[in-house]
N, CA, C and O atoms as a GROMACS GRO file, in nm:
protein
  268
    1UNK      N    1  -0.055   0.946  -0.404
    1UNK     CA    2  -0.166   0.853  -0.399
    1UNK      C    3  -0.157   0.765  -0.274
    1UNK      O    4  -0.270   0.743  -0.232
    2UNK      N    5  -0.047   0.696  -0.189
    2UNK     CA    6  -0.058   0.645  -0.104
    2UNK      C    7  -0.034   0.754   0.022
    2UNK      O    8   0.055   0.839   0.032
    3UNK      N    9  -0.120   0.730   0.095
    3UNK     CA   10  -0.142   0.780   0.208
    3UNK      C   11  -0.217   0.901   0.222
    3UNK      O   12  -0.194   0.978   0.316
    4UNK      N   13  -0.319   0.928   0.125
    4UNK     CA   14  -0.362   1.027   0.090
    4UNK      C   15  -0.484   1.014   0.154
    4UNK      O   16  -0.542   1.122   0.165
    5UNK      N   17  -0.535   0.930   0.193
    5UNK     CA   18  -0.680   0.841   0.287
    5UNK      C   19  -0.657   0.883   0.400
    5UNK      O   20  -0.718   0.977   0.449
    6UNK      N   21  -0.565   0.818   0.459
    6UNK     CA   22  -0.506   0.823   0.594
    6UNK      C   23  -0.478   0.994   0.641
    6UNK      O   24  -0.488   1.037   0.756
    7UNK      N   25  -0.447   1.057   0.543
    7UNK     CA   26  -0.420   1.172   0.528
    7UNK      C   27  -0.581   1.244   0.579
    7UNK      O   28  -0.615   1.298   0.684
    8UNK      N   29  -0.652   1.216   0.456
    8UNK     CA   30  -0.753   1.301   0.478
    8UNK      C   31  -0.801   1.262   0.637
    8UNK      O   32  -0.799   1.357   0.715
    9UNK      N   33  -0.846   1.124   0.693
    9UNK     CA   34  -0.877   1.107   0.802
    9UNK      C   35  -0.793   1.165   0.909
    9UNK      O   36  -0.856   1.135   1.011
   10UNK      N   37  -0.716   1.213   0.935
   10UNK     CA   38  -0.647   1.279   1.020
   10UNK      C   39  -0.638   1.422   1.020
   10UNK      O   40  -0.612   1.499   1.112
   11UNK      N   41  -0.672   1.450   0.866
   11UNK     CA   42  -0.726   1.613   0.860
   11UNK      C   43  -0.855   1.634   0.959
   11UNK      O   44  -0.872   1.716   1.049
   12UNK      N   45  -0.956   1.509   0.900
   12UNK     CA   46  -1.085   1.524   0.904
   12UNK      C   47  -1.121   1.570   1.098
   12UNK      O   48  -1.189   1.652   1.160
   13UNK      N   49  -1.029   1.463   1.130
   13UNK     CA   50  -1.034   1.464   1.304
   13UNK      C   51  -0.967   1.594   1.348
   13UNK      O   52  -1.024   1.657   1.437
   14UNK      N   53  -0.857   1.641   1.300
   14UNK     CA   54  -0.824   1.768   1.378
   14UNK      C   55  -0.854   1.908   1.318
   14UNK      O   56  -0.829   2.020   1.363
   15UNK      N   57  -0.907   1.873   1.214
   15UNK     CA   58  -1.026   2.055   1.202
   15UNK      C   59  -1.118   1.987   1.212
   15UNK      O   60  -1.207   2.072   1.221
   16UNK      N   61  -1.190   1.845   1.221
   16UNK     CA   62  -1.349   1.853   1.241
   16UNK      C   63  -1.468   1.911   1.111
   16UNK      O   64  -1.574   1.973   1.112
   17UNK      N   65  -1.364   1.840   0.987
   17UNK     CA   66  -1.434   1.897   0.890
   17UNK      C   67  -1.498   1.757   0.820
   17UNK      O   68  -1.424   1.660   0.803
   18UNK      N   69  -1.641   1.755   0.781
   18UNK     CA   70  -1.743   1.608   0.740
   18UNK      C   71  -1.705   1.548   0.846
   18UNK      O   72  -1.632   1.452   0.822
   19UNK      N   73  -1.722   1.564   0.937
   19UNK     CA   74  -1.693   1.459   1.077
   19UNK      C   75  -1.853   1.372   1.067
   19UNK      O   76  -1.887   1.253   1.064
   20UNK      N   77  -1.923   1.505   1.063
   20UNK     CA   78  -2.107   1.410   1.094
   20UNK      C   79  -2.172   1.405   0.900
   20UNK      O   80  -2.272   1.454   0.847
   21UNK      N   81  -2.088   1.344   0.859
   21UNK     CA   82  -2.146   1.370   0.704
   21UNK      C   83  -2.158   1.195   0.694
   21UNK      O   84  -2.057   1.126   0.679
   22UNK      N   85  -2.260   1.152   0.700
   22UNK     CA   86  -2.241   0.976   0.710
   22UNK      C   87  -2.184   0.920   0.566
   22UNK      O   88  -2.092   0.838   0.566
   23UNK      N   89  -2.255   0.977   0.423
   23UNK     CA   90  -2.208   0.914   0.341
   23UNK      C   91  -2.058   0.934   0.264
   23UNK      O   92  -2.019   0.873   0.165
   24UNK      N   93  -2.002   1.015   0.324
   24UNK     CA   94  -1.874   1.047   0.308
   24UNK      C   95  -1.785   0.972   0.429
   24UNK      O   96  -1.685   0.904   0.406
   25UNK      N   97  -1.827   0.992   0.528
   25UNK     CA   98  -1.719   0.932   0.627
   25UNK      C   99  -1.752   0.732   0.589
   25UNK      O  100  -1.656   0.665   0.627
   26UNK      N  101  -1.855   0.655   0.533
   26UNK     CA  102  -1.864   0.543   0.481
   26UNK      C  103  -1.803   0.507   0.381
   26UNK      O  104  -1.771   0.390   0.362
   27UNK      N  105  -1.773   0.616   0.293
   27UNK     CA  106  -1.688   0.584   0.171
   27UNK      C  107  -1.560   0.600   0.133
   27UNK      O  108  -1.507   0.574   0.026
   28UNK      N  109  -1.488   0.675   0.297
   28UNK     CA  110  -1.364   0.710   0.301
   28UNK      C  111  -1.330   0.556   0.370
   28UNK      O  112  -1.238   0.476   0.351
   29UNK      N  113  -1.400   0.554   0.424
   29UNK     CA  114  -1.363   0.382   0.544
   29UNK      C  115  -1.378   0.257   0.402
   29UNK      O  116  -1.302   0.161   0.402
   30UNK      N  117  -1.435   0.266   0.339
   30UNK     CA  118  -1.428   0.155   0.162
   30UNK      C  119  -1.340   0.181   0.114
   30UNK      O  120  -1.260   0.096   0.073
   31UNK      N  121  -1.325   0.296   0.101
   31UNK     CA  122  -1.165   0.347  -0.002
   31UNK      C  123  -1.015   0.282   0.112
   31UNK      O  124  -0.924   0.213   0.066
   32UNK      N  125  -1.023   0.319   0.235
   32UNK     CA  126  -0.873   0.276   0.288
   32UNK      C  127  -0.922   0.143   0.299
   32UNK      O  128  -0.852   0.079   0.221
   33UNK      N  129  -1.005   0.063   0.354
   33UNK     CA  130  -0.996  -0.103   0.324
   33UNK      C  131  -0.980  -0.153   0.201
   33UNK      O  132  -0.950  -0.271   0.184
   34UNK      N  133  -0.995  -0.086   0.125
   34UNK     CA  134  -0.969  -0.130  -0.010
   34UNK      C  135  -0.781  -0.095  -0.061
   34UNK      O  136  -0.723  -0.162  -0.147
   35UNK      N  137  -0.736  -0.012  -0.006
   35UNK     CA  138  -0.623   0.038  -0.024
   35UNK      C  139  -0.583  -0.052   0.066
   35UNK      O  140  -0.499  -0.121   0.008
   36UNK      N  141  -0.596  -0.087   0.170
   36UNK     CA  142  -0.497  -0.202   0.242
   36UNK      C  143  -0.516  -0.276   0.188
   36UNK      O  144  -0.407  -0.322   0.152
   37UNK      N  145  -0.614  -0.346   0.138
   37UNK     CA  146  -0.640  -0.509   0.083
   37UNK      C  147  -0.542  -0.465  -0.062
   37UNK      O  148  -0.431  -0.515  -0.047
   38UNK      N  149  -0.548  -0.418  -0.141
   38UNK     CA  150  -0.442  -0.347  -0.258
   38UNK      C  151  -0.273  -0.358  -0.215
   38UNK      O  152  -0.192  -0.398  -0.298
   39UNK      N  153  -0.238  -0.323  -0.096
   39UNK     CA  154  -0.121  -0.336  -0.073
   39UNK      C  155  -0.077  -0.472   0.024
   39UNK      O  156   0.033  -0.516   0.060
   40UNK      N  157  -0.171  -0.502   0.039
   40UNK     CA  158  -0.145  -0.612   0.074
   40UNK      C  159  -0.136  -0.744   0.008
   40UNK      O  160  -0.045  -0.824   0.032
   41UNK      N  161  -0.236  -0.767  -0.077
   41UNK     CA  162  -0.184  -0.846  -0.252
   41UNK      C  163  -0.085  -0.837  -0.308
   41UNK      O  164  -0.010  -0.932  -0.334
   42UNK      N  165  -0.062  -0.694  -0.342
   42UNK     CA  166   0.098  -0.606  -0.398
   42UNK      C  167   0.181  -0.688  -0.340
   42UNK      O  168   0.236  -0.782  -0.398
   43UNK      N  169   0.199  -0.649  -0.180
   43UNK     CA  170   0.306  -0.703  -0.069
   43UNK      C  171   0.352  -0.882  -0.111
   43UNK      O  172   0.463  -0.926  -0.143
   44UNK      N  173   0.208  -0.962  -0.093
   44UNK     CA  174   0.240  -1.070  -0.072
   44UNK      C  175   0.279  -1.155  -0.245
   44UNK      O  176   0.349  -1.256  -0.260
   45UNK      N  177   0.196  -1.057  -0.378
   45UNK     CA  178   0.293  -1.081  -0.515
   45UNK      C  179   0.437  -1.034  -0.458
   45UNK      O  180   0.504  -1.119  -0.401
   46UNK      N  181   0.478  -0.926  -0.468
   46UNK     CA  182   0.621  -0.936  -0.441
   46UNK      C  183   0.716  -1.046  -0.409
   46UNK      O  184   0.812  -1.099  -0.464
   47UNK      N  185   0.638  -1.059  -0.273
   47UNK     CA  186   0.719  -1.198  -0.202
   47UNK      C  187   0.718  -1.289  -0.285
   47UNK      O  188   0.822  -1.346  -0.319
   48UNK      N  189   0.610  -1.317  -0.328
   48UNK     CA  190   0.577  -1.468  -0.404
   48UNK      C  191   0.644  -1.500  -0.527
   48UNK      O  192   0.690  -1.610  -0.557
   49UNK      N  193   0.645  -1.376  -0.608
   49UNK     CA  194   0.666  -1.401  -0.772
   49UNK      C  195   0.820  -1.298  -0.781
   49UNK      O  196   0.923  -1.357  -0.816
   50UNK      N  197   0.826  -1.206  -0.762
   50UNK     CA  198   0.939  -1.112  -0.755
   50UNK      C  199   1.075  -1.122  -0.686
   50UNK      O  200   1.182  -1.123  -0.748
   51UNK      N  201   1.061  -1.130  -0.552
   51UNK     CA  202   1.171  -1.170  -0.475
   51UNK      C  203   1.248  -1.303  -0.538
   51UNK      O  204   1.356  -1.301  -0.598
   52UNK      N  205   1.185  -1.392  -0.515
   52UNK     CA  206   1.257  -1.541  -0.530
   52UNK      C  207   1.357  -1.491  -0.638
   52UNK      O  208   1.476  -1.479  -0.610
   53UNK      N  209   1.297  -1.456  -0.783
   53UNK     CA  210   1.360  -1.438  -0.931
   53UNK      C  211   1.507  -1.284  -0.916
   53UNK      O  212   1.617  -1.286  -0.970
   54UNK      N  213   1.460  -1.191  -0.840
   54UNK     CA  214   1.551  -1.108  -0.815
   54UNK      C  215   1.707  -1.167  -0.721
   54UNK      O  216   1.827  -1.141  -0.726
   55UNK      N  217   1.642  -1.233  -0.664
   55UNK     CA  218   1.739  -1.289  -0.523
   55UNK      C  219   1.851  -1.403  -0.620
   55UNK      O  220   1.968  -1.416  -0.583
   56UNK      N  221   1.800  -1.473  -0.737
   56UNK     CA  222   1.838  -1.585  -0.831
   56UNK      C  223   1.904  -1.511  -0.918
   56UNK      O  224   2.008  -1.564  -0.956
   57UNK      N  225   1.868  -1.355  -0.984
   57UNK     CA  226   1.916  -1.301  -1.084
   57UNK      C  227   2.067  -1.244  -0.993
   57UNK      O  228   2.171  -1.207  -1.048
   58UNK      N  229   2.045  -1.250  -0.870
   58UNK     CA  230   2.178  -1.203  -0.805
   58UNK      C  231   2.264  -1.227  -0.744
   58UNK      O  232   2.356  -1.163  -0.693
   59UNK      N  233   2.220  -1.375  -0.752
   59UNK     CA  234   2.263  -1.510  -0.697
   59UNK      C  235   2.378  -1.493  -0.850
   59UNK      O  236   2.484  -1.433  -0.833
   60UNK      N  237   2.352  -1.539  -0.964
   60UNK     CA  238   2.376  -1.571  -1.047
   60UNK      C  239   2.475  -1.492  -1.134
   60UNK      O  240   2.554  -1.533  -1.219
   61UNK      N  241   2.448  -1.364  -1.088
   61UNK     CA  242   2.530  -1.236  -1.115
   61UNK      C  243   2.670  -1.226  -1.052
   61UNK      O  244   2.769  -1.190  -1.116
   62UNK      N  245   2.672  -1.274  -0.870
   62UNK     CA  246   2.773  -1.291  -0.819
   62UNK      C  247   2.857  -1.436  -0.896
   62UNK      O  248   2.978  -1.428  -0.916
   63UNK      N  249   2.794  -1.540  -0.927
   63UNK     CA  250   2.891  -1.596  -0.911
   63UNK      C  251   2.979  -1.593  -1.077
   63UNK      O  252   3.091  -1.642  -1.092
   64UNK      N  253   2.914  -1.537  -1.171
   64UNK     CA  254   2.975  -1.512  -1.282
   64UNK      C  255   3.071  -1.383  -1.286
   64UNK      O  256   3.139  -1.356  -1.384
   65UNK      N  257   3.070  -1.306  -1.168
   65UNK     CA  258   3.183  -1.182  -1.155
   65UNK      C  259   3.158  -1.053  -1.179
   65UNK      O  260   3.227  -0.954  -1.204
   66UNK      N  261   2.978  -1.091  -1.158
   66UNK     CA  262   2.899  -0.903  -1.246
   66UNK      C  263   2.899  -0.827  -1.111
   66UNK      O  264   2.949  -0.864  -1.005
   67UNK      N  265   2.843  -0.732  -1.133
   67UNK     CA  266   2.823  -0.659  -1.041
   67UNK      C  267   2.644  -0.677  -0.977
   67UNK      O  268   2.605  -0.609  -0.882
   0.00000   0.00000   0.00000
């Protein structure tokens, strides 16, 4: 599923296949802005909510002698 956009657009350019198809080449360009804006939310939850609590759970792990 990721990179499967990007994929097709790079098919599309080197066989030249729906190159002049307008409502397909408009809805492939919605689908990957939408897939960046998706991983890019993802990306910046991670940072925000995930990291801090992982980094604390291992913080906390070292100093009690876990692994």
């Amino acid at each position: 599923m990721v990179g499967g956009s990007a994929g097709t657009v790079l098919a599309q350019r080197m066989v030249r296949h729906k190159t002049r198809k307008e409502p397909f080449r408009s809805q492939l360009i919605r689908i990957i802005a939408l897939q960046i804006v998706a991983i890019i939310a993802l990306s910046i939850a991670m940072i925000v909510v995930e990291l801090p609590e992982a980094l604390w759970n291992s913080i906390v792990s070292l100093t009690r002698g876990g692994s």
